[in-house]
N, C-alpha and C positions, 0 to 999 in steps of 0.2 A: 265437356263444355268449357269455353274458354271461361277465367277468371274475369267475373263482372265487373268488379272491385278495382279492376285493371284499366277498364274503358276508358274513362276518361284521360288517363294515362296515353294510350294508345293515338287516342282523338288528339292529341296534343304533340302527339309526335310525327303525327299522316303529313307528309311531302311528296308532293307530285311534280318534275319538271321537264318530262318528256320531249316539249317544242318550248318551253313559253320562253325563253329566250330570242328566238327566233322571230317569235310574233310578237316580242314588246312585251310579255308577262313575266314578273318575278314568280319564282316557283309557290307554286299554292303550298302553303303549310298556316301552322296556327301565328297567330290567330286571325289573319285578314282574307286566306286563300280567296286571292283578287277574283284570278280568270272562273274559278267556280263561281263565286257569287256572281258573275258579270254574267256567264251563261246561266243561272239559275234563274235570273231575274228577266230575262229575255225569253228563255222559254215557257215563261211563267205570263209573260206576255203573247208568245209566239200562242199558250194554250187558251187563251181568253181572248185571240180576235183571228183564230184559225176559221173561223165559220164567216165570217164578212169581207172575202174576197185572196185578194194575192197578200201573202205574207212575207216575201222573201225568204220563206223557210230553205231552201236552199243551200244557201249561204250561211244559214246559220248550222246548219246539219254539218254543212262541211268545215266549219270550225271547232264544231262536236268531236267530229271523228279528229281534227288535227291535235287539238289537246288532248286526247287520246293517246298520241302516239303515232297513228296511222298505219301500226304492229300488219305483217302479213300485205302491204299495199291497199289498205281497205279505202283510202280515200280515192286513188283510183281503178278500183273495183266502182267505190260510188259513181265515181263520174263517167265512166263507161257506158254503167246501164242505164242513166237518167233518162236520156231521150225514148224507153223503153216504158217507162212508167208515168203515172201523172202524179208527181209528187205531192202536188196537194189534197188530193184524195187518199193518198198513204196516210198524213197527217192528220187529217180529220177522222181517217179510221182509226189511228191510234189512238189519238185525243178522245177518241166516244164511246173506246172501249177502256180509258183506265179504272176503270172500279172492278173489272174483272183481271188480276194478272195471266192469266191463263190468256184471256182474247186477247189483251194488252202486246202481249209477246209475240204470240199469233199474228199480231197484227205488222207490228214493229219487227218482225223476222221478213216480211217482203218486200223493205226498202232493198236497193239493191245492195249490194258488197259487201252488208252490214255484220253478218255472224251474230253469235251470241253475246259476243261481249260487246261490239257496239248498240246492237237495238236493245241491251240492258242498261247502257250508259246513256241514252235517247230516253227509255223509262224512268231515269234515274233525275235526270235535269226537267221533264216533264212534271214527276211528281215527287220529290225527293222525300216527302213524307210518308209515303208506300213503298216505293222501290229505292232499291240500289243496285248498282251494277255486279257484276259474275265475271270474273276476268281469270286468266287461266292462273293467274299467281292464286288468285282465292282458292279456285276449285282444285288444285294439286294440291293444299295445306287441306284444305277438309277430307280429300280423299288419302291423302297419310295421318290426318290425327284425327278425324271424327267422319271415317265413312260411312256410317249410318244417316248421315244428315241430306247429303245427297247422293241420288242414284249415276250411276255410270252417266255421262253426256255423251255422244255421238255426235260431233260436229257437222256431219253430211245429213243427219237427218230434223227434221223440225220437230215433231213430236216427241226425239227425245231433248232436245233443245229446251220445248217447253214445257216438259215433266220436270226437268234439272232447275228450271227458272222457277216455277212454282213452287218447288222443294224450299228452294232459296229462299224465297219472298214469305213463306212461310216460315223459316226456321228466323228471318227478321224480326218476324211479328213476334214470334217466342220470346226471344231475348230481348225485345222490347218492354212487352210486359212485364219481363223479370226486372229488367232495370226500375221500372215506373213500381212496382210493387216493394222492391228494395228502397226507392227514390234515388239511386244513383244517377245525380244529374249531368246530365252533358253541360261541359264549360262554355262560358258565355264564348261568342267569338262574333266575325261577320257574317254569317250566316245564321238566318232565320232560326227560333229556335221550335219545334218541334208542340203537336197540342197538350202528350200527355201529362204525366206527374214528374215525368224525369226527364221530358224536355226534349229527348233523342227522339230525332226522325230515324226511318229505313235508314236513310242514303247517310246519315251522321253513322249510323251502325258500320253499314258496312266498311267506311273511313277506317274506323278501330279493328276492322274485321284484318280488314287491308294490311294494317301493323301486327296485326296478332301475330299473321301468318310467317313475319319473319322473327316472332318473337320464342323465348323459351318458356312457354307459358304451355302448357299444354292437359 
């Protein structure tokens, strides 16, 4: 197991700057990480008035996947199969399923182009307080220093997709707990801070997880 003691450490050193040059964002690092908080709060919005009509969810999806990265062409893979699907009914199924991560995923895996590590990064800005995202930098560092944690992933198929995401979302809550029982606090920063004793949400988790994975901590 990664070194607890270290998280905060970790969280303070998480930089992400994929596009955000591009689109007007300085790169997300400690302690402001702009375009996060700016998609956190939107889709936080986007999950509290998905049920009363058109949301432009859309648009906002596809600046989801563009701070991403857009790794593999995913943003058009998205926009290929739009006219395929009713995107707002994807949404609302997602949105009505997060208290289940298993259905959550499930759900979030039939946007179109999405893969795993977008409709984990969609879970992620949905509820950041339950999920965080699985992206293959995470899942190659657990499967060389703590393969027990998750099971093998098969990208072509969904069910093991979401056996691997479950795993995930579970082994967050672990070291969530451990944190809040140790009270190792997540540092203040702009982003919301988390309900329990130690303040870390999922998605603050995975941040740290993020750095671990290039760290010598093992």
């Amino acid at each position: 197991m990664p070194d607890l003691n270290n998280f905060p450490q970790y969280f303070r050193k998480y930089s992400w700057d994929a596009k955000h040059a591009l689109y007007g964002y300085p790169a997300d690092k400690y302690d402001q990480f702009e375009w996060i908080a700016s998609l956190e709060r939107r889709f936080n919005w986007l999950r509290k008035n998905c049920e009363k009509g058109k949301t432009a969810s859309i648009y906002l999806l596809k600046e989801m996947i563009q701070w991403g990265g857009s790794q593999n062409g995913t943003l058009q893979k998205f926009e290929d199969g739009i006219e395929q699907h009713n995107i707002q009914q994807l949404v609302l199924d997602t949105v009505s399923n997060l208290s289940s991560p298993e259905k959550a995923i499930e759900a979030a895996l039939k946007f179109p182009g999405m893969g795993l590590t977008y409709a984990s990064k969609m879970l992620r800005f949905l509820d950041p307080e339950r999920y965080g995202a699985l992206d293959r930098r995470i899942r190659k560092a657990f499967s060389e220093r703590l393969p027990e944690v998750l099971p093998k992933i098969y990208d072509a198929y969904d069910q093991s997709m979401v056996t691997g995401y479950v795993a995930f979302t579970e082994y967050l809550d672990h070291l969530k707990q451990k944190l809040d029982k140790e009270i190792i606090t997540r540092p203040k920063c702009n982003l919301p801070l988390g309900s329990g004793d130690s303040k870390w949400r999922a998605a603050d988790i995975e941040m740290a997880i993020f750095c671990w994975a290039e760290s010598d901590d093992l």
